[in-house]
C-alpha positions in Angstrom: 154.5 -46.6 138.1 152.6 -45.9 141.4 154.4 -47.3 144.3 151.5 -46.0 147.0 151.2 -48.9 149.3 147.1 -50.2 148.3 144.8 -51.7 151.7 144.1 -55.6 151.5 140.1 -54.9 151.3 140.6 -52.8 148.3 142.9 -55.5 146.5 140.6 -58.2 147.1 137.6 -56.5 145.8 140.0 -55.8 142.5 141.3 -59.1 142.5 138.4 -60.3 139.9 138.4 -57.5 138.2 141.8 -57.5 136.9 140.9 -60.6 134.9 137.9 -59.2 132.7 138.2 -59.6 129.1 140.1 -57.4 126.9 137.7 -55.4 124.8 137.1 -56.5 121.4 138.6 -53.9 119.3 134.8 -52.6 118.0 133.8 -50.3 120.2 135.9 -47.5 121.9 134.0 -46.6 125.4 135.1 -43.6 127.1 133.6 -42.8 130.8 133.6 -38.9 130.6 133.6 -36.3 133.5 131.4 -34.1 132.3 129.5 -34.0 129.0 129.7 -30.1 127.3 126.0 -28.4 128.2 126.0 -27.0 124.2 126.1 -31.0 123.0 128.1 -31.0 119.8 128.3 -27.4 118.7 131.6 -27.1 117.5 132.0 -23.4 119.2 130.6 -24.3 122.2 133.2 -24.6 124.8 136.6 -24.6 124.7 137.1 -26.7 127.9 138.6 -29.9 128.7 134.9 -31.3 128.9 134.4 -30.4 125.4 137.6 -30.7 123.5 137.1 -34.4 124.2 134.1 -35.0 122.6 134.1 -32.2 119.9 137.5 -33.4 118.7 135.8 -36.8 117.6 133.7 -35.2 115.5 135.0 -32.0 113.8 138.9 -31.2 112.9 140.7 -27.7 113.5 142.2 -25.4 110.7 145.6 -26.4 112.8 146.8 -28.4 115.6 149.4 -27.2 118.2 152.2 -29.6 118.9 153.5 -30.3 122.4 156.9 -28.1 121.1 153.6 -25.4 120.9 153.8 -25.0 117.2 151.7 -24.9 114.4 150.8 -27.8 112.1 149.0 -28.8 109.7 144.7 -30.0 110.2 142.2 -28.7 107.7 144.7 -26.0 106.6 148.5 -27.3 105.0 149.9 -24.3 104.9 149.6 -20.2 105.6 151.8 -17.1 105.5 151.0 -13.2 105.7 151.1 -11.2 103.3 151.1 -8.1 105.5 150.3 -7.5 109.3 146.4 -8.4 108.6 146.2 -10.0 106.1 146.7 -14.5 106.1 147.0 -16.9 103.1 145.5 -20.5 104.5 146.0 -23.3 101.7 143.2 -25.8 102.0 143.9 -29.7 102.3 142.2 -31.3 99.5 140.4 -34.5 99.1 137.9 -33.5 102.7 134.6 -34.0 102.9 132.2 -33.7 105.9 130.1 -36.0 107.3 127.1 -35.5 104.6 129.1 -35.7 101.9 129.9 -31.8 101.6 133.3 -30.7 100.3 135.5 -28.6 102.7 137.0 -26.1 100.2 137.3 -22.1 100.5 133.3 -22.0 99.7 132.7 -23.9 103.4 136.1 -21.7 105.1 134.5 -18.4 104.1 130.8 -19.4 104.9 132.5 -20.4 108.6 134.5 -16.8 108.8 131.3 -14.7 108.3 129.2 -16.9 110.7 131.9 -16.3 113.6 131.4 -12.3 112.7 128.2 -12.0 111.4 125.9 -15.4 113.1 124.2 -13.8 116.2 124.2 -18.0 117.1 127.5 -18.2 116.8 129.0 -15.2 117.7 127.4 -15.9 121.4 129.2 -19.5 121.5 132.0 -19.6 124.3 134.5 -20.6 122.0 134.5 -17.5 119.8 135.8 -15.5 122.2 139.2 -16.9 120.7 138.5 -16.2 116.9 137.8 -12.8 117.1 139.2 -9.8 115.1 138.5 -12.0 111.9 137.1 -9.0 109.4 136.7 -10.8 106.2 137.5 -13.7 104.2 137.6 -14.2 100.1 138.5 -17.2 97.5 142.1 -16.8 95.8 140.8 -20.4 94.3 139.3 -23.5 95.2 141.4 -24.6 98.3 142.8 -21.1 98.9 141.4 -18.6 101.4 142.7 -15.2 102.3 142.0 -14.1 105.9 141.8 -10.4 106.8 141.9 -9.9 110.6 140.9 -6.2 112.2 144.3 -6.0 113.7 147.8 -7.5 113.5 147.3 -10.9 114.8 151.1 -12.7 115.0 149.4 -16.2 116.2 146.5 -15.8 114.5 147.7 -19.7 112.8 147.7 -21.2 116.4 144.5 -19.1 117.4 143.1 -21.5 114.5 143.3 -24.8 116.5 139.9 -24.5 118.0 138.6 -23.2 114.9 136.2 -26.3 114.5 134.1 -25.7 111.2 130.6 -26.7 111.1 128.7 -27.8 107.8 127.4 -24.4 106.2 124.5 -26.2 104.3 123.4 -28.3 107.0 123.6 -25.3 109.9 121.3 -23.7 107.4 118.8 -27.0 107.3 118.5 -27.3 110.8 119.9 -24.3 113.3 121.7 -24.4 116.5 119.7 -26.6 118.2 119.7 -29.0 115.6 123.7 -28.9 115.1 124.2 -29.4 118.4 122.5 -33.1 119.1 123.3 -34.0 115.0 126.9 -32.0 114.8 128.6 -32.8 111.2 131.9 -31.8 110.9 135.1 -33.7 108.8 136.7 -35.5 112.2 136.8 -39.3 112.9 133.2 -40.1 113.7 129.7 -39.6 112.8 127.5 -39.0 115.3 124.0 -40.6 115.6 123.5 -39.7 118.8 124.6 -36.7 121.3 122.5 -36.1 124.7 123.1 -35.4 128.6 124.3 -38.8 129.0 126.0 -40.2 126.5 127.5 -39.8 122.6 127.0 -42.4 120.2 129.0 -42.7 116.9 130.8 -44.7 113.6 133.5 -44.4 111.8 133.7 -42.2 109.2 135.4 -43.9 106.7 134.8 -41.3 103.7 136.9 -39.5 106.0 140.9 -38.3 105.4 141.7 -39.0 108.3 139.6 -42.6 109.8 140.0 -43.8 113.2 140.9 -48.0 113.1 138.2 -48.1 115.8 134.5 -49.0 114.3 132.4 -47.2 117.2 132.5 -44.3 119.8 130.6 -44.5 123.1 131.0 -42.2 125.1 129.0 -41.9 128.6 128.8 -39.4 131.3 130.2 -40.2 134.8 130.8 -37.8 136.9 132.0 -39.0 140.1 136.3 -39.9 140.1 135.0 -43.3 141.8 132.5 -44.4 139.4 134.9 -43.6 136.5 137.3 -46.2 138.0 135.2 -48.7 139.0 133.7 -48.8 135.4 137.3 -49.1 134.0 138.7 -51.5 136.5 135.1 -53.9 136.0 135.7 -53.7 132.4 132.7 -51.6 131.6 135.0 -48.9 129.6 138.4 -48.9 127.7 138.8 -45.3 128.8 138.1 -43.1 132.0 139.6 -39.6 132.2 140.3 -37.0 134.0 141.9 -38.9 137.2 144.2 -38.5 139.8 147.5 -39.5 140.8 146.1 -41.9 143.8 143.7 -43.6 141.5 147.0 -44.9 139.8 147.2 -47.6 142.5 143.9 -49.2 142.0 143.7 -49.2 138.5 147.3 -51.2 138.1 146.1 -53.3 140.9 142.8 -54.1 138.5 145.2 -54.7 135.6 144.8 -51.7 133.4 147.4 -48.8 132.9 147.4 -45.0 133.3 148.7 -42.4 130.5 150.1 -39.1 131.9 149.4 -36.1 129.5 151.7 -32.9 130.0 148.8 -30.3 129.6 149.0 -26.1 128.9 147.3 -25.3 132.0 148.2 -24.5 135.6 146.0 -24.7 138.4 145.4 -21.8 141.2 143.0 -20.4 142.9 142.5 -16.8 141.4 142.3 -13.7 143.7 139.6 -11.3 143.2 141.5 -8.0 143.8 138.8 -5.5 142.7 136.5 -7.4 145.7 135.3 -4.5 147.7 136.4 -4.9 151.3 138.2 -8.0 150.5 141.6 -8.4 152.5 143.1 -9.3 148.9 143.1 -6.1 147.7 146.2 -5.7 149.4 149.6 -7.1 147.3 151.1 -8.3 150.3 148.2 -10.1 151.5 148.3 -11.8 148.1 151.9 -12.6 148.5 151.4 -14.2 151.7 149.3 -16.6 150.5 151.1 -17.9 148.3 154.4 -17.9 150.5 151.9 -20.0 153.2 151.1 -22.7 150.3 153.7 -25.4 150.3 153.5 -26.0 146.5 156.4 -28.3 146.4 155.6 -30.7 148.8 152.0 -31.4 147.1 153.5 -32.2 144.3 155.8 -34.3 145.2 153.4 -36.1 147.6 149.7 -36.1 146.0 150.6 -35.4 142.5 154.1 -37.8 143.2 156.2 -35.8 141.6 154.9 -35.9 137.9 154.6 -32.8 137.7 156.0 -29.4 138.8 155.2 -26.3 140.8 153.6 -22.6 139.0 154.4 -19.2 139.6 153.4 -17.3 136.5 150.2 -17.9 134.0 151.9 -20.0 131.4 153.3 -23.8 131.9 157.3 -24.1 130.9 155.7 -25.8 127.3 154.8 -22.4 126.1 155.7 -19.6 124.6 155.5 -16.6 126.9 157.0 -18.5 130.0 160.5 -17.5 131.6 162.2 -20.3 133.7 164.2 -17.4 135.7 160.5 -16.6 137.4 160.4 -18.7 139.8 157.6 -19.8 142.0 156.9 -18.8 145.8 158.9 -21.1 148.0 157.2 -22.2 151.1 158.3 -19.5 153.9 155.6 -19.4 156.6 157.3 -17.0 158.6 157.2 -14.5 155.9 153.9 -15.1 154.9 153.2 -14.2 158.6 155.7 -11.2 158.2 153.4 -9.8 154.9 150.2 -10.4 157.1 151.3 -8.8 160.1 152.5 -6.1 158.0 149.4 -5.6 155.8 147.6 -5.1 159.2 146.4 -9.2 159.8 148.7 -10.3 162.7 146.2 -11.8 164.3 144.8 -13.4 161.0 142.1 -13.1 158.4 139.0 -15.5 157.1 138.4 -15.8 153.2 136.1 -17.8 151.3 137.0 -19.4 148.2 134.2 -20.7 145.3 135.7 -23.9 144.1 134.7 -26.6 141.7 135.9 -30.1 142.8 135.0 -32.3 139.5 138.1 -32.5 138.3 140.9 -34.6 138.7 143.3 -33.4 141.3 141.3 -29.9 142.0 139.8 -30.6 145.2 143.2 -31.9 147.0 144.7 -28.8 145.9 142.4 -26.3 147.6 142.4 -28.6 150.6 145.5 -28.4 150.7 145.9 -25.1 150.0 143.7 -24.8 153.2 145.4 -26.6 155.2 148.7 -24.8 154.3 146.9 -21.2 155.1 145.4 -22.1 158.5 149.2 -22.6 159.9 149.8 -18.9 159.5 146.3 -17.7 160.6 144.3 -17.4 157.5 141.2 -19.6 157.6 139.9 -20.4 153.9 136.0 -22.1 153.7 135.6 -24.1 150.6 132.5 -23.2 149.4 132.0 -25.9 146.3 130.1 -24.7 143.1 129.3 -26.3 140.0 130.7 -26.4 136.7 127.4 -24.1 135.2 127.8 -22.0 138.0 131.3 -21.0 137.5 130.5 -20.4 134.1 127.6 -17.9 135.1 129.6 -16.1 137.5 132.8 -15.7 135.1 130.1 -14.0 132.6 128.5 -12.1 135.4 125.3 -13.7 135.2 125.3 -14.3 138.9 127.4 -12.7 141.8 130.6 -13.9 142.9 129.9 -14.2 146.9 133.8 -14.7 148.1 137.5 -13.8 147.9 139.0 -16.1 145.1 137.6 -19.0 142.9 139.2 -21.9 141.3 140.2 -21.9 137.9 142.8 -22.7 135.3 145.1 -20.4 133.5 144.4 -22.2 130.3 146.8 -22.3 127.4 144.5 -23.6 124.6 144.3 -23.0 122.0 147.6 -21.8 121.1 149.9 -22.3 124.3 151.2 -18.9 124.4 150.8 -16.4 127.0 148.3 -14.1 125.3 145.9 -16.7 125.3 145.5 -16.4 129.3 145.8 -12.7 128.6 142.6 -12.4 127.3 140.7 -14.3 129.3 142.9 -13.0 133.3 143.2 -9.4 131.8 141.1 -6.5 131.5 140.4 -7.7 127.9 138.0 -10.1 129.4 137.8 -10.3 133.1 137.6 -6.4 134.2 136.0 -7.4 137.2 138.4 -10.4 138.6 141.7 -10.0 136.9 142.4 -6.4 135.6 145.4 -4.6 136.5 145.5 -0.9 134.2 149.3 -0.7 134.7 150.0 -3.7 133.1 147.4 -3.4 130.0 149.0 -1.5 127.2 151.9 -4.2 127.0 149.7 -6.8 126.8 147.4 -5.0 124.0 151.2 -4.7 122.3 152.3 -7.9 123.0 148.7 -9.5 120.9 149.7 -7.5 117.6 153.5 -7.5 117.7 154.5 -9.6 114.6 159.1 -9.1 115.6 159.3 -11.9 117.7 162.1 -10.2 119.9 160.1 -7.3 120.6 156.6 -9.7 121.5 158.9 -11.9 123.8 160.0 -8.7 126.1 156.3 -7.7 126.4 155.5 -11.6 127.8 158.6 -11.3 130.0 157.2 -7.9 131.2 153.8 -9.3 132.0 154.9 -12.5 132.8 157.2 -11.0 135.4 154.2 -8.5 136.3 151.6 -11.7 137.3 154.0 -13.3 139.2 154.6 -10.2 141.3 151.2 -8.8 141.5 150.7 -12.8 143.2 147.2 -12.4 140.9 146.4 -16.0 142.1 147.6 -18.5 144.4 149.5 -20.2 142.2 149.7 -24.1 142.7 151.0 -26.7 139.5 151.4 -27.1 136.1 148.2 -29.8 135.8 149.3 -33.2 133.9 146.1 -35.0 133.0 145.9 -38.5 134.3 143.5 -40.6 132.5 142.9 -44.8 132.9 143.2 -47.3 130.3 142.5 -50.9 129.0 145.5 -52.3 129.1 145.4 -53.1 125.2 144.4 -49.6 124.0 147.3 -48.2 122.1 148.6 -45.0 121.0 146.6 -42.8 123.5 147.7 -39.6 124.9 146.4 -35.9 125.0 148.2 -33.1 123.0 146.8 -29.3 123.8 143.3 -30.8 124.6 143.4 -33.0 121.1 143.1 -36.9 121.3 144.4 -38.8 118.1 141.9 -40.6 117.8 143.0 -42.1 114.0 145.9 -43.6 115.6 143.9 -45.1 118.5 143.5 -48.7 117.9 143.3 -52.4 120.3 146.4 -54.8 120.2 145.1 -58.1 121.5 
């Protein structure tokens, strides 16, 4: 698959390595990139470093296919009744990992802890489930769902709505859940810490993975992740890059490619006072400076393809006749010049480099910018740091910072609206013009009318050049060579289907 030419020192040192033993089929060992700072709470993140882990454990009310549809998980089927008001029909025969039934009783219990838990209503991943108002018990497995406003992909919304165990969140809190989480997914977990996630099979379950035992261990750095799967120390390390493609064929184990709903950019923080972004055309040059084609087709070799808007071409919300910025230097010089920066500008970008490909893009990016006169310093944060900034818990100190325009849970365009909008980040990403269509576009239920609001903003976003748009991210993860049936669908391994083929 990867044709990179590899150096002789680095082959020899692999050479043993590609002959370790194929694991025994017991144990699935993942080498993770970052373990989720809440532990197992199943609203705790909604990040890649989460979904991961959490998706062991707990199931969603839905999944979202990689058409971006609905289907079935702990729900089989739903319909409205009227703008607010949802039908969910249970599946039956699910219990959680105590034992517990999942029925309407557990559905409703979650519902009023998402509005009414101080605990959980602070938990990252609730930002997606709100504007649930109440929930009541047609029977046994059926639930209706009343939202505070039309909600038309309230059903997708639903696939990172990870129930928790009323009885046992009652026995022992938030603190508790989170190192001994209990949810209806394919393992129980007997331990959950900074460093590493132990669990069985749960094979009460309705849905059992064919692989005894989950270990899962923190490893940070891309090279240690590698080395551990080339030496045989893990069947799994994720979260590579394209380049590491070379050395782990070489070691005699195989990479997976997952198409994900995210595209990476560095965003531009408009509002900045003084900030030389302010200005649209200095936006617009940046992105004309960054040749977004050419690092695709060299670092990320062409397995993926370039952004221009919020949304990848999987999802709903996206417009193929939006094109990206082609590479034109001499008009990004043109914009600067123009905007009152012929003689160039200095920014300073906060970036976070754990992950995968992210810290050739912005180099790139950088390199790209200095050829028309615009210095960009990489100043790298952490993952926790991000995080505080985003929730304005600590000042942002430069011009732009790294981040995804995410797509899960539901893959549609409104789901980066409320995170790059004024719906959530008024002081980075809020543009007044632009707001009432996307407040229409999140409760229009005629699908005609909802897609000419995306095309509106969609088409606003690319204009405004709100980020410096890069690529559509394809996750790269490496593999034992007899690990089957592994991929990554809207931030959901199958884990049931995982199994070793000797």
């Amino acid at each position: 698959m990867f044709k990179k030419l590899m150096g002789a020192t680095a082959a020899l040192l692999l050479a043993g390595a590609a002959n370790t033993a194929l694991a025994d089929g017991d144990t699935l060992r993942i080498a993770h990139y970052d373990m989720p700072a809440q532990f197992g709470l199943p609203y705790g993140t909604y990040g890649a470093n989460g979904a991961l882990p959490l998706f062991a454990v707990y199931d969603a009310i839905t999944f979202v296919d990689r058409k971006g549809g609905a289907v079935p998980g702990l729900a089989l089927t739903w319909e409205t009744t009227d703008e607010n008001t949802w039908i969910f029909k249970l599946r039956p025969g699910v219990t959680f990992h105590n034992g517990a039934p999942w029925n309407a009783a557990a559905m409703i219990a979650n519902i009023d802890a998402l509005a009414n838990d101080e605990t959980v209503k602070n938990q990252q991943a609730v930002r997606q489930l709100r504007g649930l108002a109440s929930a009541t018990a047609i029977d046994n497995l059926t639930v209706k769902v009343v939202t505070t406003k039309p909600d038309p992909i309230l059903h997708r919304r639903f696939a990172i709505f990870r129930p928790h165990e009323p009885g046992a969140w009652a026995d022992i809190g938030i603190e508790g859940y989170g190192r001994h989480p209990i949810g209806t997914g394919p393992y129980k977990i007997s331990i959950w810490d900074n460093e590493k996630i132990l669990g069985t099979a749960y094979e009460a379950g309705w849905n059992p993975p064919k692989i005894k035992n989950l270990e899962i261990r923190g490893l940070p750095e891309n090279a240690a992740r590698v080395q551990a799967l080339c030496s045989g120390q893990v069947d799994l390390a994720n979260q590579l890059t394209p380049d590491d493609g070379v050395t782990i064929e070489a070691c005699g184990r195989k990479i997976v490619l997952s198409a994900t709903n995210n595209t990476i950019n560095l965003i531009l923080r408009h509002m900045a006072e003084g900030s030389p972004v302010q200005d649209v055309r200095v936006r617009q040059a940046l992105n004309y400076a960054y040749n977004k084609q050419a690092f695709v087709d060299t670092v990320l070799q062409g397995t993926t393809r370039p952004a221009g808007q919020p949304t990848t071409h999987r999802m709903s919300g996206h417009f193929t006749d939006i094109g990206y910025y082609d590479y034109n230097p001499e008009k990004a010089k043109a914009l600067l010049a123009e905007a009152g920066y012929a003689d160039g500008l200095d920014l300073m970008a906060e970036i976070v480099i754990s992950t995968g490909e992210f810290k050739d893009t912005f180099e790139a990016m950088a390199a790209d910018l200095k050829k028309v006169g615009v210095y960009l310093e990489l100043r790298v944060i952490t993952i926790p740091d991000l995080v505080s900034k985003i929730l304005g818990q600590k000042p942002w100190e430069g011009d732009a910072f790294s981040m995804m325009y995410e797509g899960f849970p539901s893959a549609d365009l409104g789901r980066v609206m409320n995170t790059h909008s004024c719906l959530f980040f008024n002081k980075h990403t809020c543009f007044e013009d632009i707001q009432p269509t996307i407040s229409m576009m999140n409760s229009e239920f005629d699908m005609e009318m909802r897609e000419q609001h995306q095309r509106k903003i969609a088409q606003f976003y690319h204009d405004q050049a709100t980020a410096v748009y890069s690529h559509e991210r394809v996750q790269v993860d490496g593999l034992a060579k007899n690990l089957m049936n592994y991929t990554v669908i809207n931030r959901t391994v199958p884990y049931s289907k995982l199994e070793f083929v000797n």
